[in-house]
N, C-alpha and C positions, 0 to 999 in steps of 0.2 A: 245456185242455179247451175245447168249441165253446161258444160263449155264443148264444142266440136272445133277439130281443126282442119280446116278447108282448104285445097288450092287455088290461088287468086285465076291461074289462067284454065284452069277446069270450068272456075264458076261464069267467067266471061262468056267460055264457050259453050257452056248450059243455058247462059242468057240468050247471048245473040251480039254482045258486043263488051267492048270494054268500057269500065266505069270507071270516074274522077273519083278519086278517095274517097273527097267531102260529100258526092252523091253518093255513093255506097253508102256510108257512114250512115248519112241523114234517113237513108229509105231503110236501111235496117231495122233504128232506132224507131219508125214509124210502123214497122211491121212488130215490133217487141221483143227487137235482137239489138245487142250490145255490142261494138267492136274493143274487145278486152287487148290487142296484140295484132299486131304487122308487122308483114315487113316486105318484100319486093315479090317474094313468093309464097307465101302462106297469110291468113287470116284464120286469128283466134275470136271464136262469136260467140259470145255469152246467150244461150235461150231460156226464154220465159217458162218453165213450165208447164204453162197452158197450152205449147202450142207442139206437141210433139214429131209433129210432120215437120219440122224445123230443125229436128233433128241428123238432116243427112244433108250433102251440097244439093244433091237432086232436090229437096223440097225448098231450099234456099234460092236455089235458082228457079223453081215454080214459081214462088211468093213474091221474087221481085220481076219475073215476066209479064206477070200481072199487074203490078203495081208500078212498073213504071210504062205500061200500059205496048207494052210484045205484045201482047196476045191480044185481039181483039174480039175474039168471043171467049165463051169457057170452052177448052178442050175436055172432050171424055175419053177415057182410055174403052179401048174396049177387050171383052177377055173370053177365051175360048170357052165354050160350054163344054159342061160332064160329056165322055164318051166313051158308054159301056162297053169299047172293045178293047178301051187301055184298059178299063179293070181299078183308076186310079180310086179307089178307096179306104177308106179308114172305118173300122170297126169299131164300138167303143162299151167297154164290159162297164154292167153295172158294179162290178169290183170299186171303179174308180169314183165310185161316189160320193164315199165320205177321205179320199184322202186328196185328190184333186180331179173332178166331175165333170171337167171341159175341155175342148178341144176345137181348135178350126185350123182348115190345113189348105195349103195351094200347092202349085208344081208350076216351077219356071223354068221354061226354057228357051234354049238361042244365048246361051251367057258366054262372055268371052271375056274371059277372067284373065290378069297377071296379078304383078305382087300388089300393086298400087289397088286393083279392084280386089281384090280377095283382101288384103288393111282396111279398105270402106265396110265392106260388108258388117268384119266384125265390130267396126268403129258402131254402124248401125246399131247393130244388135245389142251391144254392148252397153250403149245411151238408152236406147228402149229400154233395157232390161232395170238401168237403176234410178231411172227417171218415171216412163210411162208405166213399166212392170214392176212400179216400187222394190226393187232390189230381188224382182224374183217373182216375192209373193204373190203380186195380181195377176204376174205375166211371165214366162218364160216362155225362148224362142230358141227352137233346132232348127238345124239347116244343116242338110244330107245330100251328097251325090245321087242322083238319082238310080245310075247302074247300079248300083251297088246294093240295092231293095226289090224285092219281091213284094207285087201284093198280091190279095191287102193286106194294110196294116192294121196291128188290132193294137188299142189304146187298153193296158186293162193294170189290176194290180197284184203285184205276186209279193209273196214274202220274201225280206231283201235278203234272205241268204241262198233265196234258188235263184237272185238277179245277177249273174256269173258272166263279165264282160269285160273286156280291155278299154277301160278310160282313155279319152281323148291325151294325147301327149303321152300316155302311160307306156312303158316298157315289159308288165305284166297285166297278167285279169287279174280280177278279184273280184269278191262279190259284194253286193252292195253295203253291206253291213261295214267292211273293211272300205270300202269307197270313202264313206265320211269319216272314218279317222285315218287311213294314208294319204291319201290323196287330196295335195293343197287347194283343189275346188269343192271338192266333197268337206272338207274341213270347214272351210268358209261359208256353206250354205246350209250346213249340217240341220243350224234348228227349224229349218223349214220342212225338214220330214223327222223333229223332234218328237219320241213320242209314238209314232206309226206303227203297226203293227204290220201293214201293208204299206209296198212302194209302189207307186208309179211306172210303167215302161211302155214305151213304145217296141213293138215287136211285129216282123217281118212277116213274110208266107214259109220261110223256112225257118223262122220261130229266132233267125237273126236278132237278137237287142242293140236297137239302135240308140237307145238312151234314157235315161232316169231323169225326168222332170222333178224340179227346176234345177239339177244337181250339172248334169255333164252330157255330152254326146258319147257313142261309143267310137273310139281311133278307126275298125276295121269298116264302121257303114259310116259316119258324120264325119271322114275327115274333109274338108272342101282344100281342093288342088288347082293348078293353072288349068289342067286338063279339065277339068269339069263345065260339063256344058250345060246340064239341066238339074235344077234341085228340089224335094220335096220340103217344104216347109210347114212344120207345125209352130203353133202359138196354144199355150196350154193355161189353165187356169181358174178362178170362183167365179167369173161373170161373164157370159155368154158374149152379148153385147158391147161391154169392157175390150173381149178377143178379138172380136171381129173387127175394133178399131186400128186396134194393134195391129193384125195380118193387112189390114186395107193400106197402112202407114207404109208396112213394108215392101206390100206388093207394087207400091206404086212408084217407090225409089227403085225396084228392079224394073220396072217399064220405063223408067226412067233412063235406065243402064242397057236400054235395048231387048229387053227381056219378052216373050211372051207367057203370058200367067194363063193357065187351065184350071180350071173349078174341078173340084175334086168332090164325091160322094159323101159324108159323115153319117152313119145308121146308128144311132142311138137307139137304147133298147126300149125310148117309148114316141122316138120321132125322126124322121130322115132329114137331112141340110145338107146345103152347095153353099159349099163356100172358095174362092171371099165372094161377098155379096157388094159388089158397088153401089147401091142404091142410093139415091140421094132423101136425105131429110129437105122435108118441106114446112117450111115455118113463114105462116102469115102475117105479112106485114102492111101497115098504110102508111101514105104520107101525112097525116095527122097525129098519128102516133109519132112518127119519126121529128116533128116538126114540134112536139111537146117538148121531145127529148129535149134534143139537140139547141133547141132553143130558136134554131130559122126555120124559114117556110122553105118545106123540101115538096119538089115535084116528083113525080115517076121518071122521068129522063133524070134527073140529081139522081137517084136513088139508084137507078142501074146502072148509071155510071161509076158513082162510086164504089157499090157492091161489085164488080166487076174487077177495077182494080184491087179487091180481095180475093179476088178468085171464085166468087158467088155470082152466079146469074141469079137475076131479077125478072120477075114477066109475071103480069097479072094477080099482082097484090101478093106473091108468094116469091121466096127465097127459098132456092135451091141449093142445099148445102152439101159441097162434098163429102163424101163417104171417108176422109178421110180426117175432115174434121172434129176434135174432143169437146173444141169448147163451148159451141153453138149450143145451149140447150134449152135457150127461151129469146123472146124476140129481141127485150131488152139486148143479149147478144148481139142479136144481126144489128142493130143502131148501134153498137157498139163499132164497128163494122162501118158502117156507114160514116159515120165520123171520122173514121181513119182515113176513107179512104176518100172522104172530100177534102179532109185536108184540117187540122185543130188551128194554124195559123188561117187559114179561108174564114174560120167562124169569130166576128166582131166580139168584141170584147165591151161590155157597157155598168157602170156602176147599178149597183140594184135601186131601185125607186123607195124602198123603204129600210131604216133604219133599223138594223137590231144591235140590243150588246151581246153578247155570248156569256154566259157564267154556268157553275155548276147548276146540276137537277137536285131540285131541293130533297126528291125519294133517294139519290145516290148519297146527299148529305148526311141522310139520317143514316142509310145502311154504314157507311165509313164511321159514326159517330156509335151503332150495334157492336163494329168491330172492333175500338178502342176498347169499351168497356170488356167486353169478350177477352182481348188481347194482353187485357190488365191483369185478366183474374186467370194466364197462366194459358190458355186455348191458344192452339195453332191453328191457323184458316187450313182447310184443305179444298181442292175442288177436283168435282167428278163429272164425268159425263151426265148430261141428261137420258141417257136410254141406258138399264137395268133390265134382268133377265127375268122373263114370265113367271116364270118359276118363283125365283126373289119376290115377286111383287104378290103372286096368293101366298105365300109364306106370313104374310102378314097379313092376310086378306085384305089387302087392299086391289079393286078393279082398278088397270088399269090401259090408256091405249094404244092399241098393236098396231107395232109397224107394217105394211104390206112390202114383201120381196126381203125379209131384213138380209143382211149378210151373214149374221148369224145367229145363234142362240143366246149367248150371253148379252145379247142390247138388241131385244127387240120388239120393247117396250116403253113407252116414254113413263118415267118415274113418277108415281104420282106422291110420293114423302121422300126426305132425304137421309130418313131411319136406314134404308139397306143400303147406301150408300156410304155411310158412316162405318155400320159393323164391316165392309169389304174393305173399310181404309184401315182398320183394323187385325182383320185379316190376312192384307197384307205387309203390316208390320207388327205382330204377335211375335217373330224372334227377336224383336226388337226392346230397349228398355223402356221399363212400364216406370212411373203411372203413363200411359199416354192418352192428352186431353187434347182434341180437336172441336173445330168446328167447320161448319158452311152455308152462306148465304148462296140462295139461289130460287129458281120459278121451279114451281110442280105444276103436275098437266094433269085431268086437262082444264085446272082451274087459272091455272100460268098466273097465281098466286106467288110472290116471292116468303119465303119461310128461311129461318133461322134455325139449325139442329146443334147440339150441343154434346158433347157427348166423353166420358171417362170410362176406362176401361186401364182396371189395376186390380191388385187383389183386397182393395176395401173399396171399390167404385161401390156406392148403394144411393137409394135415394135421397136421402140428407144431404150429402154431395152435389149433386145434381140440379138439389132446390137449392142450395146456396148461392148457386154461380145463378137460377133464375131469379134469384129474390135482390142479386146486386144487379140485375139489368133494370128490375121498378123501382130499385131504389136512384139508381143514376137518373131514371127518366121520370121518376114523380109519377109513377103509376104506382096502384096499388093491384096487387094478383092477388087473386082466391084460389083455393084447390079442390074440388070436390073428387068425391072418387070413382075409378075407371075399372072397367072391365076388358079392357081388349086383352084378348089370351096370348100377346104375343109379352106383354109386359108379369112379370109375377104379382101372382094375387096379392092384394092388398098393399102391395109397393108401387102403385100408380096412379095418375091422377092427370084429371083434365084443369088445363090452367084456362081461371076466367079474368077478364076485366069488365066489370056492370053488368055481372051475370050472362056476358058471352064469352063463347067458349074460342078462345085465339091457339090455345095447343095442347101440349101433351106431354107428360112427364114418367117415369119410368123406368124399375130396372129390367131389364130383358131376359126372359125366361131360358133356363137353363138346355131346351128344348133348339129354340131358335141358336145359340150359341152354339151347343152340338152341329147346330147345318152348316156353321159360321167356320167350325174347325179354333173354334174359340175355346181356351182355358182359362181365361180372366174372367173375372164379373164386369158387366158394361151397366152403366146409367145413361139415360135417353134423354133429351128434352128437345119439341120442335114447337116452332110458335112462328105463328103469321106476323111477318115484319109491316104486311101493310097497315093492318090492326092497329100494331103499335102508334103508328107515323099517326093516321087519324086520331085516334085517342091523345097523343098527346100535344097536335096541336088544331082539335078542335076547339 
C-alpha cells in the first residue's frame, strides 16, 4: 500500500487544532490509514488503496475534519466557470484514439508556491500516478506554468520522430523516439508507448510541446518554479470517468492550498466537456436497509450523522457523494460508511442464536479430488481470466456473452469453454520445453457450469494421448465414459469425439485442427479434452 509523508504541524493547522497521538492514531485507523512512523515532526501514513483522496496532507486533513466532527455541515468548494474571453481550451485530435483517447484538464490559480509546496505537489502527483494512475497506465498527470502556454491546446498524435523537445531536467532536446532510450523517465515508462506508431502530445498555439503522455513534461513550458502562480493541468488516459476522478482528487488539494480552479473548454471531435466536473453521485439509501446491514435499528438523524462524519451529506433517503470520492459505487458502500462513522466499537457484539460447524464444500471436495488425479498423470493446473476475445470465442464457433463498455478487445467476452483459454496458455509458452501438459477447473458463462479442460501440446500430442489421461479420471471415479463421434470443425476430422456417461453427453475430446493452431501462432500438435465437473460429482454420487 502507498505510504505519504506528512508534516505533523501542517496537518494540525489543516485541522483546526492539535491532536493527542493516541487520537490521531485511533481516527486514522478508522478512516483506513495506518501510522507506519513518527516522530516530533513528521508522520509516515500508510493508505488504503481505496481511498485516493488520502493521498495528499489536504485530503488527510479533510477526512479527519469531518470525522472528528470540525465541520459541521459538508463544505463544497465551488469553481469558476468556462470564460470564452480566456480562450482556456483544449482541442483534441482524433489521432489520439487508439494510442491514448482521453483528456480532462483544469487551470489553477492564486498558487503561492516555495520549496515545501512545489515537494507536495510532486509528492501528489507522484502517488496518483502509481497508486490511482496504476503506474501511468490509467492515469497520467502534467502540470504546467501557465505563462508559458498559449492557447488552445491541441491534445493530438504525431509520430515520435517529429516529437522534438527538451525533456523535463534535460540538458538537450531530442526527439521522442531518443526520449525513451536517453532519458532515465523515458526509459522507465518506455513500454507504455511500446509498440506505437503514434505518440501522444500535448501542443500549444505556437505549436510549443509541452509534453508526451504518460512519459515526461517538456523543461521550457512544464517546469513548475517558486514564481509560478497559475497552472494548467491535464490528466490523460482509457477511461473518461476514471479521469475525471483523478483531476477532481487533485483539484481539490489545490483548493485546498488556496487555489482557485477554472473549468476549462474540451472539443472532442464527436462531443464538447467542462471539466472538472464537481458534481456529486447520488446513491439511495434507507434505514431498513442500513439497519439489515449493520445489524442495529438505524434512524435518519443516526444515519446523517454518521455519514457526515465521512464527509457525505444525508437528506431524504439519498447520499451525496463527493466528486472526489473512487470508492462509493453501490449502496452496500455508503453502509459501509455509516458503520465507520457510528463507530464499530458503538455496535453490540452478541453470540449468534444458532449453531453451525464450518467444514469444506463437498463440490470444492470433489474439484481438489479432479485435481489429484489430473496432477498424477503429469498436468499442471493453469488458471485464466474469465473474459477471452470475440474473435477467440467465433473461432470456435462458440456464442458467446459481450461485455458492455469492455476496456478492450482482447476480454470482452465472458468465455463460454475453457478450449481457447488453454491454446493461449500455450501460446504463450510455445518457446518453452515441450511436452507441455496443463490443465484448468473453472465456470463457463453463461451456463456458469464449472468444466474441466485438459489439454497436451508436444510433437506426438494426438488423441490416444488425450483419451488416456480421460479414461484414468473414470477409472479413479468408477465411472464408465463412451465416445461417440464429433463433428465440430475446430477439432480434426475423425480425431474427435463427444465424451458420454448413460448416454449424456458431459464433454468433448479432440485434436485441434491445423487451421485453429495457425491463428494460435502454434507449431506443436495440441489434444483437447473438456468435461462438465458437475456431471461428474452427480453421477458419482447419485
Amino acid at each position: 500500500m502507498p505510504t505519504i509523508e506528512i508534516n505533523k504541524g501542517q496537518l494540525y493547522e489543516l485541522v483546526g487544532e492539535k491532536i493527542e497521538d493516541d487520537k490521531l492514531t485511533e481516527s486514522l485507523s478508522s478512516l483506513g490509514m495506518s501510522v507506519e512512523g513518527k516522530d516530533d515532526e513528521e508522520l509516515s501514513i500508510e493508505v488504503f488503496p481505496n481511498r485516493p483522496d488520502f493521498l495528499t496532507v489536504y485530503g488527510v486533513a479533510r477526512g479527519l475534519r469531518y470525522f472528528l466532527e470540525k465541520e459541521k455541515s459538508i463544505k463544497r468548494y465551488s469553481i469558476e466557470d468556462y470564460d470564452e474571453r480566456n480562450n482556456y481550451g483544449v482541442i483534441i485530435d482524433k489521432s489520439v484514439k487508439d494510442v491514448r483517447p482521453y483528456t480532462v484538464c483544469a487551470i489553477a490559480k492564486g498558487l503561492k508556491l516555495d520549496d515545501a509546496k512545489i515537494k507536495e505537489l510532486i509528492q501528489i502527483q507522484e502517488k496518483l500516478h502509481i497508486t490511482f494512475g496504476r503506474k501511468r497506465k490509467k492515469v497520467a498527470i502534467g502540470i504546467y506554468p501557465l505563462e508559458n502556454i498559449k492557447f488552445p491546446i491541441r491534445f493530438m498524435a504525431e509520430r515520435p520522430e517529429k516529437i522534438v523537445f527538451r525533456p523535463l531536467e534535460s540538458s538537450e532536446e531530442m526527439n521522442a523516439v531518443d526520449l525513451l532510450k536517453k532519458h532515465p523517465t523515458g526509459i522507465k515508462y518506455a513500454d507504455l508507448l511500446k509498440g506505437k506508431s503514434m505518440f501522444p502530445c500535448f501542443i500549444d498555439a505556437s505549436n510549443k510541446i509541452l509534453s508526451v503522455p504518460p512519459i515526461i513534461n517538456s523543461h521550457d513550458t512544464g517546469k513548475i518554479t517558486e514564481d509560478t502562480k497559475e497552472v494548467f493541468i491535464e490528466c490523460s488516459g482509457f477511461d473518461l470517468d476514471y479521469l475525471k476522478k483523478g483531476l477532481n482528487i487533485l483539484a481539490y488539494a489545490l483548493l485546498d492550498m488556496g487555489a482557485k480552479i477554472h473549468k476549462m473548454k474540451l472539443e472532442y471531435p464527436e462531443f464538447v466537456l467542462y471539466t472538472p466536473d464537481f458534481s456529486e453521485d447520488l446513491i439511495e439509501i434507507d434505514a431498513k436497509y442500513v439497519s439489515k446491514l449493520i445489524g442495529i435499528k438505524f434512524n435518519e438523524k443516526m444515519i446523517e450523522k454518521s455519514l457526515l462524519k465521512l464527509g457525505i451529506e444525508y437528506k431524504e433517503g439519498k447520499a451525496f457523494v463527493p466528486p472526489y470520492r473512487t470508492d462509493i459505487l453501490h449502496p452496500v458502500d455508503v453502509v459501509e460508511d455509516i458503520a465507520i462513522g457510528y463507530g464499530y466499537d458503538n455496535i453490540p457484539s452478541r453470540v449468534p442464536l444458532i449453531y453451525s460447524k464450518g467444514g469444506e464444500d463437498d463440490f470444492e471436495i470433489f474439484q481438489n479430488k479432479m485435481r489429484e488425479i489430473v496432477t498424477e498423470a503429469g498436468l499442471i493446473e493453469v488458471k485464466n481470466f474469465n473474459l477471452i476475445s470475440n474473435e477467440d470465442a467465433e473461432r470456435f464457433g462458440f456464442k458467446a456473452l459481450k461485455i458492455l463498455n469492455p476496456s478492450n478487445i482482447e476480454y470482452n467476452v465472458l468465455r463460454p469453454s475453457l478450449i481457447p483459454s488453454l491454446l493461449s496458455v500455450f501460446r504463450t509458452n510455445k518457446t518453452r520445453v515441450f511436452p507441455q501438459k496443463v490443465f484448468e477447473i473453472s465456470k463457463i458463462f453463461p451456463s456458469e457450469k464449472t468444466t474441466i479442460a485438459l489439454g497436451i501440446s508436444s510433437k506426438d500430442a494426438d488423441f490416444t494421448k488425450i483419451k488416456q489421461i480421460v479414461q484414468l479420471i473414470g477409472e479413479q471415479l468408477d465411472l464408465m465414459f463412451n465416445l461417440e463421434e464429433d463433428t465440430r470443425k475446430f477439432f480434426i476430422e475423425g480425431r474427435s469425439g463427444k465424451i458420454k456417461l448413460d448416454n449424456k453427453e458431459i464433454g468433448i475430446i479432440g485434436e485441434i485442427h491445423p487451421s485453429i493452431l495457425s491463428d494460435y501462432g502454434l507449431e506443436m500438435p495440441v489434444a483437447i479434452a473438456e468435461i462438465n465437473v458437475e456431471d461428474l460429482m452427480e453421477k458419482k454420487f447419485s
